[in-house]
C-alpha positions in Angstrom: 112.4 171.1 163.9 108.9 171.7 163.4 106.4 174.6 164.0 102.7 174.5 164.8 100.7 176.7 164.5 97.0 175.0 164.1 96.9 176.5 167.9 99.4 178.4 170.0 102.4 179.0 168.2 104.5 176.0 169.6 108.0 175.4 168.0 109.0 172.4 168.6 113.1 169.5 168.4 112.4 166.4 167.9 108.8 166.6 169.8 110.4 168.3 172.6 109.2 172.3 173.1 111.4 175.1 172.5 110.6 178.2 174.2 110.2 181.4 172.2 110.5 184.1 174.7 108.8 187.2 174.3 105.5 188.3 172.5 107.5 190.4 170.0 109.6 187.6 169.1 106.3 185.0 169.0 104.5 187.9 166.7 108.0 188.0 164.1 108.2 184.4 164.0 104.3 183.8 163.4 104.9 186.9 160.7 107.5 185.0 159.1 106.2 181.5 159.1 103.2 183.5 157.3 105.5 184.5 154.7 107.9 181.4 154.8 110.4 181.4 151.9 109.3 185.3 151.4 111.0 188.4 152.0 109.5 190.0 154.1 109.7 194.0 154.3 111.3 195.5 157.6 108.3 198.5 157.0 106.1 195.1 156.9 107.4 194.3 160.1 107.8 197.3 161.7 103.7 197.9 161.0 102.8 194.7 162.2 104.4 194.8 165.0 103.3 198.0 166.5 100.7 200.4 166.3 102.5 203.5 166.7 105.9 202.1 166.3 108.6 203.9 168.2 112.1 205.4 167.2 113.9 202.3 167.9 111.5 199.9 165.9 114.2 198.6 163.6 116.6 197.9 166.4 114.3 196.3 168.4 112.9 193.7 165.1 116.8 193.1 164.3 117.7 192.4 168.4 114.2 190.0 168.0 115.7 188.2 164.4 119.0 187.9 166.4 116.9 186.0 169.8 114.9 183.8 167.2 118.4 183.0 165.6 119.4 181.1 168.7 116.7 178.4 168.4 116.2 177.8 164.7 117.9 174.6 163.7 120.0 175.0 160.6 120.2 171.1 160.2 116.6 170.6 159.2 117.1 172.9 156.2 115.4 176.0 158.3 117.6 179.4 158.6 116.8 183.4 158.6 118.2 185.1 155.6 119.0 188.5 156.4 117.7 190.5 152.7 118.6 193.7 151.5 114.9 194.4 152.4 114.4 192.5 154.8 114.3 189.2 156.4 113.5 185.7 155.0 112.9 182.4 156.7 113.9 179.4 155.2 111.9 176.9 156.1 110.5 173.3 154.4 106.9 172.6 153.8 106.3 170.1 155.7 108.2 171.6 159.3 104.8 173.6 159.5 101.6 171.4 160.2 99.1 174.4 158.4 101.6 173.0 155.1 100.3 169.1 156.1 96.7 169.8 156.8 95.8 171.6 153.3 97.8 168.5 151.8 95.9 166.1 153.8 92.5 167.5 153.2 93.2 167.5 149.2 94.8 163.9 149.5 91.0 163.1 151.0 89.4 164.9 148.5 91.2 162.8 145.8 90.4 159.8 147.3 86.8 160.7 147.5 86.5 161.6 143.4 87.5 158.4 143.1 85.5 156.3 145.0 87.6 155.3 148.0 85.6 156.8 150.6 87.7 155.0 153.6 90.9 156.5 152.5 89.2 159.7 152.5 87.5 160.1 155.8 90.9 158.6 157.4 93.1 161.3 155.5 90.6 163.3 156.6 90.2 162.6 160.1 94.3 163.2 160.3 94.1 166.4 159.3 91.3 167.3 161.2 93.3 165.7 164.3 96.2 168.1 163.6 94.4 170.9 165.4 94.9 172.1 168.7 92.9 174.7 168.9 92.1 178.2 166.7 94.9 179.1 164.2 98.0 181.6 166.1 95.9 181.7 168.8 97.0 184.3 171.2 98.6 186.0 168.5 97.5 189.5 167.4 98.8 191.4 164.1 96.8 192.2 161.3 98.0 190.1 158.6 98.3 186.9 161.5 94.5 187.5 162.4 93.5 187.6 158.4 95.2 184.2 158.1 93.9 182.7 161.2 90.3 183.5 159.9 91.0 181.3 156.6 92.7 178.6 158.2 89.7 178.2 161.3 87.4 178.2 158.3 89.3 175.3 156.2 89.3 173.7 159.1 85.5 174.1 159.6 85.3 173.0 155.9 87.1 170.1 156.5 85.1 168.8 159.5 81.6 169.4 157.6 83.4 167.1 154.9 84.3 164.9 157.6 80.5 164.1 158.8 79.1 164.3 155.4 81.6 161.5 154.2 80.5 159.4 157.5 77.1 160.1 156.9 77.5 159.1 153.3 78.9 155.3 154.3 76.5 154.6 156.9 77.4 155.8 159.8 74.6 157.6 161.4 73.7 157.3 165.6 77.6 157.5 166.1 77.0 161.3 164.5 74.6 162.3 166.3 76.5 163.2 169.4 79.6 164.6 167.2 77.2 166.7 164.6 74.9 168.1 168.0 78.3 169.7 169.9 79.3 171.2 166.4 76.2 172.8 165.4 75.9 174.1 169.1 79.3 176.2 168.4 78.5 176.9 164.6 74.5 177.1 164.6 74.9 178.7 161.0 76.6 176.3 159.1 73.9 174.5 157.1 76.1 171.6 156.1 75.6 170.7 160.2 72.9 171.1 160.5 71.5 168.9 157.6 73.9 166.1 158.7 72.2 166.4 161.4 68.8 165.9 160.7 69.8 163.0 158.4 71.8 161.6 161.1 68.5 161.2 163.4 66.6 160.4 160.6 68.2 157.2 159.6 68.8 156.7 163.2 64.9 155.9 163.5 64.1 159.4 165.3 62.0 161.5 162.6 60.7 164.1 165.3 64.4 164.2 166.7 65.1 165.7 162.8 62.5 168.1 162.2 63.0 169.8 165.9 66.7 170.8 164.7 65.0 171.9 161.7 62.6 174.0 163.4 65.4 175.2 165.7 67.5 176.2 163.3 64.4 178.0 161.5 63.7 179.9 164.4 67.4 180.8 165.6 67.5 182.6 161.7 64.2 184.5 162.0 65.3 185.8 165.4 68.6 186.7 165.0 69.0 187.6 161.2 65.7 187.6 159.9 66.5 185.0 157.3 64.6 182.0 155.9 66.2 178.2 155.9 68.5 177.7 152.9 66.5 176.0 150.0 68.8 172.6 150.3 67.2 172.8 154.4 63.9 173.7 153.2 64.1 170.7 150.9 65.4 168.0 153.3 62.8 169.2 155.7 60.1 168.4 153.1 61.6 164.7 152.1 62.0 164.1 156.1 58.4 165.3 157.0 56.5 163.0 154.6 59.1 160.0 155.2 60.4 159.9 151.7 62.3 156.7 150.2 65.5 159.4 149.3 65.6 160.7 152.7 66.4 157.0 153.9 69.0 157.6 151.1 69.4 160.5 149.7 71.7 160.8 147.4 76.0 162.3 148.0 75.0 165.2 144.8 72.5 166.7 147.5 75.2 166.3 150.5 77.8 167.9 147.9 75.0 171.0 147.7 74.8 171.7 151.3 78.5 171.8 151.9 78.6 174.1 148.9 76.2 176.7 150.3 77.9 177.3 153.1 81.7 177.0 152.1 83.9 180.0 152.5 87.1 180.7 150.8 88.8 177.0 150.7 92.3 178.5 149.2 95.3 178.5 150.7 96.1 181.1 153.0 99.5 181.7 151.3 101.7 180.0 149.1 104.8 178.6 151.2 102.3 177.6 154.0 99.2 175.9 151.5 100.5 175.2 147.8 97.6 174.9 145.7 96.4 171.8 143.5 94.2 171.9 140.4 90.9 171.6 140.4 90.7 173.7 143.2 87.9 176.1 144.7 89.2 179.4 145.8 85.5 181.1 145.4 85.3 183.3 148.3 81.8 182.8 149.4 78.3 183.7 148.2 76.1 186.2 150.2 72.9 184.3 151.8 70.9 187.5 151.6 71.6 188.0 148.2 69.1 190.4 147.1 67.3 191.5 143.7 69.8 191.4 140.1 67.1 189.2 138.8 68.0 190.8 134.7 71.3 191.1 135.1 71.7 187.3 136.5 69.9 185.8 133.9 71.8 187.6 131.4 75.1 186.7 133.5 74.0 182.9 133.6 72.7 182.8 129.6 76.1 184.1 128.8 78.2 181.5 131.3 75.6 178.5 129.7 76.9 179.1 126.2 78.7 176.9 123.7 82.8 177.6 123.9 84.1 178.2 120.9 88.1 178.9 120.5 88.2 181.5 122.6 87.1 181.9 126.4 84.1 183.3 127.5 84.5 187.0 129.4 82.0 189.3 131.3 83.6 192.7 132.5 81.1 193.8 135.0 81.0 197.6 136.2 79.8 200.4 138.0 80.4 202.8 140.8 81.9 201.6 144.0 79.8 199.9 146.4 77.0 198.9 143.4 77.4 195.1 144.3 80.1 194.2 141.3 82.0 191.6 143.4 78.9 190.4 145.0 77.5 189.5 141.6 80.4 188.0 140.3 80.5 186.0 142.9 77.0 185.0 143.2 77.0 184.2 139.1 80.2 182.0 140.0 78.8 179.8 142.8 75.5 178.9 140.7 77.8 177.8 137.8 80.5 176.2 139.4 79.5 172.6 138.2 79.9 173.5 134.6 83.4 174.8 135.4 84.9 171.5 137.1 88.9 171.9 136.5 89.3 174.5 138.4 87.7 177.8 140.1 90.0 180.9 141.0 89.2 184.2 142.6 92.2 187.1 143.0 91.9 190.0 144.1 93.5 192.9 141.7 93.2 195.5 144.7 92.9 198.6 141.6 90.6 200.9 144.0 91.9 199.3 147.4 92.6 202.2 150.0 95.8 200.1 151.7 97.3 198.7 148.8 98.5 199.6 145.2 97.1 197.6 142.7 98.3 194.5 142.5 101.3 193.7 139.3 100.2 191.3 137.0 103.5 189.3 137.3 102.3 188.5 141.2 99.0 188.2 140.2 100.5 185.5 137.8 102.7 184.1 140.6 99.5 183.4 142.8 97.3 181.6 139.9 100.0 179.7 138.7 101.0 178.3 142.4 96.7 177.9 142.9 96.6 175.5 139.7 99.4 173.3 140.8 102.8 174.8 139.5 105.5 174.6 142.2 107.1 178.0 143.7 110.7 177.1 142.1 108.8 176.1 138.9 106.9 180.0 138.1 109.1 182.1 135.6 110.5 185.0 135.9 109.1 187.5 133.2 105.6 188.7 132.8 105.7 187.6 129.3 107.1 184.1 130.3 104.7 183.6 133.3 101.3 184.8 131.1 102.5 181.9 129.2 102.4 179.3 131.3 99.1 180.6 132.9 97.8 180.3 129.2 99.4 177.0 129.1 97.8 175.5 132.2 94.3 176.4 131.4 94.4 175.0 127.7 91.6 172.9 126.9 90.4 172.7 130.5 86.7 173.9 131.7 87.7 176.9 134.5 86.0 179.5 136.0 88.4 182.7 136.5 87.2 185.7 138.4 89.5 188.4 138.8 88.1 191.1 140.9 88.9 194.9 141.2 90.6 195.4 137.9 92.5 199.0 137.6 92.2 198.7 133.6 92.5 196.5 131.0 96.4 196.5 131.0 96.4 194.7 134.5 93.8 191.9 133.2 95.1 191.0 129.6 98.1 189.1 130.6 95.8 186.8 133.0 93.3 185.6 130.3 93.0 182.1 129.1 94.2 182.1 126.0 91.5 178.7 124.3 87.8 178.2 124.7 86.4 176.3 127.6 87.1 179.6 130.3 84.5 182.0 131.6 86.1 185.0 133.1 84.9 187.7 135.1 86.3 190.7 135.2 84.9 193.3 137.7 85.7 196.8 137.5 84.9 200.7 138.7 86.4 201.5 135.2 84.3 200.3 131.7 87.1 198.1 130.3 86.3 199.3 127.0 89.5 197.9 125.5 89.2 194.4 126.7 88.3 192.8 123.4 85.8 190.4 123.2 84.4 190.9 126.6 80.6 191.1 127.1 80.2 194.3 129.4 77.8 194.8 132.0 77.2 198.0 133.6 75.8 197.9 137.2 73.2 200.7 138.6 71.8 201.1 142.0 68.9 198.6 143.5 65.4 199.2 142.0 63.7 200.6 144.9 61.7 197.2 145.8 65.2 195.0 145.9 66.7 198.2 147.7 63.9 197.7 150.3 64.0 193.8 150.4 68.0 194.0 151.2 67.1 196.0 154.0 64.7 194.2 155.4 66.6 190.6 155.2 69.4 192.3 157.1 67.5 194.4 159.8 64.2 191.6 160.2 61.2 191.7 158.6 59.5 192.2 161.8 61.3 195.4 162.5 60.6 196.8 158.7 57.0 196.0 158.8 56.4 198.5 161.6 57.9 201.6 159.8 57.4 200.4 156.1 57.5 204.2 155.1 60.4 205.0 156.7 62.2 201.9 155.4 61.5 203.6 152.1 62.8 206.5 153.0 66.1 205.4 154.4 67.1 203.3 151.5 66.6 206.4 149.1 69.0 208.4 151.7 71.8 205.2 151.1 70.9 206.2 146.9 70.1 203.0 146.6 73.7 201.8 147.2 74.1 198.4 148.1 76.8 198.6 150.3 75.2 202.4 151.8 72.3 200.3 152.7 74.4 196.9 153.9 75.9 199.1 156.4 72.9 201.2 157.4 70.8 198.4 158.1 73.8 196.5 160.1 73.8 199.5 161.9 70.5 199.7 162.9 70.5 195.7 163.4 72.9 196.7 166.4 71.5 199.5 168.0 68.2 197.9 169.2 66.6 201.1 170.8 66.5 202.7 167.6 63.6 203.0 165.1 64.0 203.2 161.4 63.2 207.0 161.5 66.2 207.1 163.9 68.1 205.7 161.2 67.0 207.5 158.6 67.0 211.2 160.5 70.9 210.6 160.7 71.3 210.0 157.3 69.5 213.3 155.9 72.6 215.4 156.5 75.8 214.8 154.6 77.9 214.9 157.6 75.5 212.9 160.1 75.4 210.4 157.0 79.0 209.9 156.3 79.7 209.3 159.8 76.3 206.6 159.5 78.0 205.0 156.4 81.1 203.9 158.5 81.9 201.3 160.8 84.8 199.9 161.9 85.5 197.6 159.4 84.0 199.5 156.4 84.1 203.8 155.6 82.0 204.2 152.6 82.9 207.6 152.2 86.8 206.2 152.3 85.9 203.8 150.0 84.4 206.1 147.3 87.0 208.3 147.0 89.5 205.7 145.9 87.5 205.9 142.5 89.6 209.4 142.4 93.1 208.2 142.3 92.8 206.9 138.5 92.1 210.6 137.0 94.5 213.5 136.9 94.2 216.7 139.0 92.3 218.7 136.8 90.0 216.0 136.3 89.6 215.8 139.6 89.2 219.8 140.1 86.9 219.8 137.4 84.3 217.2 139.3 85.2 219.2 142.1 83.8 222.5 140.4 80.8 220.7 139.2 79.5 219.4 142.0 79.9 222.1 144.5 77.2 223.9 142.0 73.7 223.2 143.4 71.8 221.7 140.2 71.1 218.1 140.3 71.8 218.2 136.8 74.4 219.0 134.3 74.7 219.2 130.2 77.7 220.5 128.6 77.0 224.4 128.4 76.2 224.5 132.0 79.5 222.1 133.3 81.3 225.0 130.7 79.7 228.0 132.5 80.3 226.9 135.8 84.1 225.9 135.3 85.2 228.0 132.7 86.4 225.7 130.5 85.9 225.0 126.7 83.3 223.4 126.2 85.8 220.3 124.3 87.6 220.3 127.4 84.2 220.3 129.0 83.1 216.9 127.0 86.5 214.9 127.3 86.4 215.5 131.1 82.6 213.9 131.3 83.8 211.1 128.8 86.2 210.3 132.0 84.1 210.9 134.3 81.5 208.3 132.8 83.8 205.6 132.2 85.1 205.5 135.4 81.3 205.3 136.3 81.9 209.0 138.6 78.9 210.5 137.4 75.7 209.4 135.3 74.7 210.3 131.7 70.2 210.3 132.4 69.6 211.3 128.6 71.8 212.2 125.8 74.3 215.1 127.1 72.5 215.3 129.9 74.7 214.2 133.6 74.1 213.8 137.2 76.0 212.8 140.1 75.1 210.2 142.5 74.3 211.6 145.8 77.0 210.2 147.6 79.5 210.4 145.1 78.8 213.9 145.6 78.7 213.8 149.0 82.5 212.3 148.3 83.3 215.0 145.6 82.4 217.7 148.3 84.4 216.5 150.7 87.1 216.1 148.3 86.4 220.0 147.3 87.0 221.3 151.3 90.5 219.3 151.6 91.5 220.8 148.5 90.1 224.5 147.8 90.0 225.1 144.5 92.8 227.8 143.4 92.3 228.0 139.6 91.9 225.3 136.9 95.5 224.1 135.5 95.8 225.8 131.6 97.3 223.5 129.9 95.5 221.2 127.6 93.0 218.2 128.8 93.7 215.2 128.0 91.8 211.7 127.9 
């Protein structure tokens, strides 16, 4: 028995289809394929499978786990394990053809490092033939769409490989037709679109090249009001004077171009894609990535230096929404090529609205299956598992970004233990306690990048009429990164709008909470997660302060306006500041960011103040 899911969901005996009747019991078996060899939660289920799930819910999942019963084939090794918590399916790798893609495309990547280019595109082309269409297609549950994304963009991946390997041997009017229907469906993917223009090139039709240069140029100006990559830009230069390396240019600048426009190449779980070493599970870099010009250079010094017996770390912080991840990330891609055993990325989830922070012994589970250690193989014990992690990454050149970090206690056990790592940490909180670690605190744009950002996202023909209110509506977003991101993406989408429309509905706190929120992204929602790290009268005391109508605070005046001692006064702004809640201007002297105001205030009409707590304050 096998089950596809590179497509409709299709279970299929011996090549023959077996029905699966019912959406509800197509969503639970595409929820458990997701999670094969998991438990998976009845709440999970229950969630997934409904919106507003109904009394009967958990009849209703066991009478759908009793339906799928019927057709599973217990001689293949496949079975549903009924859990104390839930349900698991047992299920081998390779009965699920997501499982035999991922190990097909790294087969063809290891034949490429080492030289057998044939192999690869063959292993390759397999892969890529696997597909029947977009991942669980016709299937809609959160957690399904989230892993349909990833897999439709490996796949992607894998087909820009694919022509850039052909390309690479030779092959080049055969492309053309191939590398012209692609870049009509995916018109952004740079990759394409340079294949492309090599591809007519070498074919002996130069104009042929620079038109889909020139298309492509236009199709960025009009609809995002970007430039050409700097890898396009180039190609286009060697292809307009008829260069020698353009009739052969050379695999290094094909591997560039693939690289800009990769997206997260990791598996989309464990049990469905196990991971290999080497890997590159860098989710992927911003092209409108905007300003940082210090704070890069300091980043990249840093990741340039000699190793000496102990890894290199960066613990980059700053208020929610400064651009953290988006640095990190940034800093990783432009020094991936020193880092060649391996690139990880995970996800800590420590100021994450849905989700607790995530334990360091899963965290452990998920880097440890990433660098090539099997399921059965991962220890038990946090103690046991750290060790191995420590183990795997001995003496090898890896890049390790681990993103969100609640505190130091979560990030400790997943260090390298030897020299030869660079590891960034990102963080709300200053991970003071992370020995070793070069910190990095992140402000708000200077006004200039804040205004550049803007303009990349909304058009620079749309900023340059209203250059003063542009101005003005960055300083409403505070300079944010992500206020402005989703300002300007608002405005991007609303057309009739001027700027001054978009900045008129950000003056007032309400009007601009409700601008700062889409459906994908609440900034105000995503601010007050900072809160959940300090204790109640921490959070009453920023409460008190910033319903007071100063702009600015020093000790005496936090004092008289709470009533607290002024010792209890200074431990609660040494919280405040390291979990990067308010700003320290001068010496003693604090302010709040105008949002995180905004966010305090709101926080302060949910929960009307009553009284300070008596007992002592403690940090």
């Amino acid at each position: 028995m096998e089950f596809l899911v590179l497509g409709s969901l299709e279970t299929r005996e011996a090549g023959e289809p077996i029905r699966v009747r019912g959406m509800r019991q197509q969503k639970l078996l595409a929820l458990l394929l997701l999670h094969a060899n998991r438990v998976v939660p009845m709440d999970v289920l229950v969630d997934e499978l409904w919106e507003h799930p109904p009394p009967s819910a958990r009849p209703q999942v066991h009478n759908a786990i009793r339906d799928l019963r019927r057709i599973l084939s217990a001689d293949d090794g496949i079975s549903l394990v009924t859990m104390d918590a839930g349900y698991r399916l047992m299920v081998p790798d390779d009965a699920v053809d997501a499982h035999r893609f991922v190990t097909r495309v790294r087969a063809a990547k290891a034949a490429e490092r080492e030289g057998r280019f044939a192999e690869s595109i063959r292993t390759l082309q397999s892969a890529v033939d696997l597909w029947r269409g977009d991942a669980f297609a016709g299937i809609h549950c959160p957690s399904v769409t989230s892993a349909a994304v990833k897999l439709n963009e490996q796949r992607l991946t894998a087909l820009e490989d694919l022509m850039a390997l052909r390309l690479r041997i030779g092959e080049t009017s055969s492309l053309v037709g191939e590398l012209h229907a692609l870049l009509a469906e995916y018109p952004l993917r740079d990759s394409l679109r340079g294949s492309l223009m090599l591809a007519l090139f070498r074919s002996g039709r130069q104009a042929d090249a620079l038109a889909v240069y020139d298309e492509g140029r236009r199709f960025l100006a009009e609809e995002l009001g970007l430039e050409p990559s700097q890898h396009l830009r180039s190609l286009h230069a060697e292809i307009l004077a008829d260069s020698p390396r353009a009739h052969g240019l050379g695999t290094s600048d094909l591997a560039v171009s693939r690289e800009d426009t990769r997206r997260d190449a990791g598996p989309v779980r464990p049990s469905a894609a196990p991971a290999s070493g080497n890997g590159n599970y860098l989710p992927h870099d911003l092209t409108d990535f905007t300003g940082r010009c210090a704070e890069l250079g300091s980043l990249l010094d840093v990741a340039g230096q000699e190793h000496g017996a102990s890894p290199l770390m960066i613990a980059v912080d700053g208020m929610g929404g400064v651009g953290k991840t988006t640095l990190a990330v940034h800093v990783a891609h432009r020094v991936t090529a020193h880092y060649p055993d391996g690139q990880y990325f995970i996800g800590l989830y420590g100021y994450s609205a849905h989700r607790p922070p995530l334990p360091p012994e899963q965290a452990l589970a998920t880097l440890l299956q990433a660098s090539g250690v099997p399921r059965e193989a991962i220890p038990g014990s946090l103690e046991e598992r750290s060790a191995l992690w420590r183990s795997r990454l001995a003496g090898e050149r890896c890049l390790v970004v681990l993103d969100d970090a609640a505190d130091t206690a979560q990030v400790t056990p997943l260090l390298p233990g030897t020299g030869g790592a660079l590891v960034l940490v990102t963080s709300r909180r200053k991970l003071t306690a992370l020995d070793g670690a070069l910190p990095l605190c992140l402000d708000v744009l200077p006004h200039e990048d804040a205004v550049t950002l803007f303009t990349r996202i909304v058009g620079e023909r749309r900023a340059a009429r209203e250059p003063a209110q542009v101005a003005r509506a960055v300083e409403l977003c505070g300079r944010l990164p992500l206020a402005i991101r989703i300002a300007a993406t608002r405005l991007r989408g609303r057309p009739a709008w001027t700027v001054a429309d978009l900045a008129d509905r950000l003056v007032s706190t309400p009007q601009r909470a409700r601008c700062l929120q889409t459906a994908e992204r609440d900034l105000m929602s995503m601010l007050r997660t900072s809160y959940q790290h300090l204790n109640e009268s921490q959070r009453r005391f920023s409460r008190l302060i910033s319903r007071h109508p100063s702009p600015w605070y020093d000790v005496d005046h936090a004092a008289a306006v709470t009533g607290l001692p002024v010792g209890d006064v200074e431990r609660h702004f040494d919280v405040l500041i390291e979990n990067n809640l308010i700003r320290e201007d001068t010496p003693a002297r604090f302010s709040f960011h105008s949002l995180i105001r905004d966010c305090t205030r709101e926080l302060l009409v949910e929960e009307p103040e009553t009284g300070l707590p008596t007992e002592p304050v403690t940090v």
